[in-house]
C-alpha positions as CSV (number, residue, x, y, z in Angstrom):
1,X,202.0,47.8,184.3
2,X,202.4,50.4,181.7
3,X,203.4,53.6,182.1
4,X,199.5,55.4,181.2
5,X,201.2,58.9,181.0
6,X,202.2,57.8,177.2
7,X,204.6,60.5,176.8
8,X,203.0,63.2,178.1
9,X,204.5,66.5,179.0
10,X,204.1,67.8,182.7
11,X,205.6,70.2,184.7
12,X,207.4,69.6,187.9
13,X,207.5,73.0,189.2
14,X,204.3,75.6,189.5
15,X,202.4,76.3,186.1
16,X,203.3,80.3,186.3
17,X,207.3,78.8,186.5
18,X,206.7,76.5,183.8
19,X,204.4,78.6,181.6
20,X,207.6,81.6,181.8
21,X,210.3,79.0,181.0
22,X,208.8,77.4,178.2
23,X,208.1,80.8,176.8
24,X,211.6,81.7,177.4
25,X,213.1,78.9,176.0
26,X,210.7,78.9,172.9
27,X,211.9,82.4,172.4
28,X,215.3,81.7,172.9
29,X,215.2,79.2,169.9
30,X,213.1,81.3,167.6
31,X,215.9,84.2,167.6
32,X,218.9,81.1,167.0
33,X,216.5,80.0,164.1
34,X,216.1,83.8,163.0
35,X,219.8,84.7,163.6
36,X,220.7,81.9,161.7
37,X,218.1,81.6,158.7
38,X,218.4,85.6,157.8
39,X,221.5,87.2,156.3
40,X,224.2,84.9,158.9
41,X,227.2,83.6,157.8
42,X,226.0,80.8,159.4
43,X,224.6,77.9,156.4
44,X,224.1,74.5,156.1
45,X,225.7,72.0,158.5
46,X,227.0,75.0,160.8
47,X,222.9,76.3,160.9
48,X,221.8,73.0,161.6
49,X,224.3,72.5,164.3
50,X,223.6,75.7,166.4
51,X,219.7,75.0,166.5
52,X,220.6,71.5,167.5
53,X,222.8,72.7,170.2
54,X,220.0,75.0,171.5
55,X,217.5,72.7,171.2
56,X,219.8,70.1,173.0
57,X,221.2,72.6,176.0
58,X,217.3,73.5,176.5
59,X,216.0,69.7,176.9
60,X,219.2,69.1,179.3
61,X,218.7,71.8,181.6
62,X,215.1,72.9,181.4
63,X,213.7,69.2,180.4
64,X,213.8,68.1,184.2
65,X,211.9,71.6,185.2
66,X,209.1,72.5,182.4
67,X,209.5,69.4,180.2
68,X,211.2,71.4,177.5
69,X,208.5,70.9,174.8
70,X,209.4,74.3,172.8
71,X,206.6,72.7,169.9
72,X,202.5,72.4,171.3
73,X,202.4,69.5,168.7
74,X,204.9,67.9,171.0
75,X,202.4,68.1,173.5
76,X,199.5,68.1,172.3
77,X,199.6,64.5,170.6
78,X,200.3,62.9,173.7
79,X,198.2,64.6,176.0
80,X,195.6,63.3,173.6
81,X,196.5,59.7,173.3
82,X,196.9,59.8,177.3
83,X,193.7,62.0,177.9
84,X,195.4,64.0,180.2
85,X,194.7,67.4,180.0
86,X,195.6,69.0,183.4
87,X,198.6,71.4,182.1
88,X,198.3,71.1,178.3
89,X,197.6,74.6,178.3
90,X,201.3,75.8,179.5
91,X,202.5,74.1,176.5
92,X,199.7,75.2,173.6
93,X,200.0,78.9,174.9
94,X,204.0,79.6,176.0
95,X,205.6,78.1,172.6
96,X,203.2,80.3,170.7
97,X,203.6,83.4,172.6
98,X,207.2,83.0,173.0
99,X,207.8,82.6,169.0
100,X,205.4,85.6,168.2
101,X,207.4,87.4,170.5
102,X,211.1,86.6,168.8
103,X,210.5,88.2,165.6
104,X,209.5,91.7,166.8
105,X,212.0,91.8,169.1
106,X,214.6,90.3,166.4
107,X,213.4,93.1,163.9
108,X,214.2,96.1,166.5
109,X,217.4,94.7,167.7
110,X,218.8,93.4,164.2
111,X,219.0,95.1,161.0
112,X,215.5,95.9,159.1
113,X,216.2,92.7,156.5
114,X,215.6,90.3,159.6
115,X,212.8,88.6,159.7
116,X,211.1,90.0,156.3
117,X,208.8,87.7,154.3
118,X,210.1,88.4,150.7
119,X,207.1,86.9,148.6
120,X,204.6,88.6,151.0
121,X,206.1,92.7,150.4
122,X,206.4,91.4,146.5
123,X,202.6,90.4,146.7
124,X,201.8,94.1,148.7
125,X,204.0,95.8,145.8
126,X,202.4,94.0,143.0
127,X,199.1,95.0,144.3
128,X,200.4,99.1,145.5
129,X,201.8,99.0,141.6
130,X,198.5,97.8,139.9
131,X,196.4,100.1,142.4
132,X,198.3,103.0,140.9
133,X,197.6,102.1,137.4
C-alpha cells in the first residue's frame, strides 16, 4: 500500500516545540541569506555554499524533530495533495514569522546598509524630490 502521507510535513515532537524550532531555524537561514547577499565578501559559489550548508545542517539535525521545512510552500503543497491539515499551521505561520523577524534584527546588529531595498528609498526620494517642487 502506498504511503497516503505524500510527502507531508509533521512534527514528531509537541506543536509549541515544533512551531519555536522551525521559527528558529527559518530565522537562522534568513540572517545567512542576509549576511551573505548584503555588503559580504562572501559571492558566488562561496554564497551559495554557506546557505547550502545551513540549509543542509538544519534538515540533518532538526529534519527528524520539526520536519525542517524552513519554506510554507514546502508544506503547504503536500498537505494539500494528502488532505492533511492537522499541523499545517506550524509550518505556514513559523517560516514567516521567523523571516520577518531576521531582518530587523539584522538591521540593529549590522551596519545600517543591511538589509535596505535600494529601488524602494530611490522610489521614496523621487517622490520627497518631486513633492518639493
Amino acid at each position: 500500500m502506498q504511503n497516503l502521507k505524500l510527502g507531508r510535513t509533521a512534527p514528531a515532537a509537541s506543536a509549541m516545540q515544533s512551531f519555536l524550532l522551525e521559527l528558529l531555524l527559518t530565522f537562522l537561514l534568513m540572517w545567512v541569506i542576509l549576511s551573505v547577499s548584503v555588503g559580504a565578501k562572501e559571492k558566488g559559489i562561496t554564497a551559495g555554499i554557506a546557505i547550502g550548508s545551513v540549509i543542509g545542517l538544519e534538515a540533518m539535525f532538526a529534519g527528524p524533530i520539526c520536519g525542517a521545512s524552513m519554506n510554507p510552500a514546502r508544506s503547504f503543497a503536500p498537505a494539500f495533495v494528502s488532505m492533511h491539515f492537522q499541523s499545517l499551521w506550524i509550518y505556514l505561520i513559523a517560516p514567516v514569522c521567523g523571516a520577518l523577524l531576521a531582518v530587523p534584527i539584522c538591521r540593529l546588529i549590522r551596519d545600517d546598509q543591511c538589509c535596505r531595498v535600494r529601488f524602494l528609498e530611490r522610489e521614496f526620494r523621487g517622490q520627497i524630490e518631486n513633492e518639493e517642487m
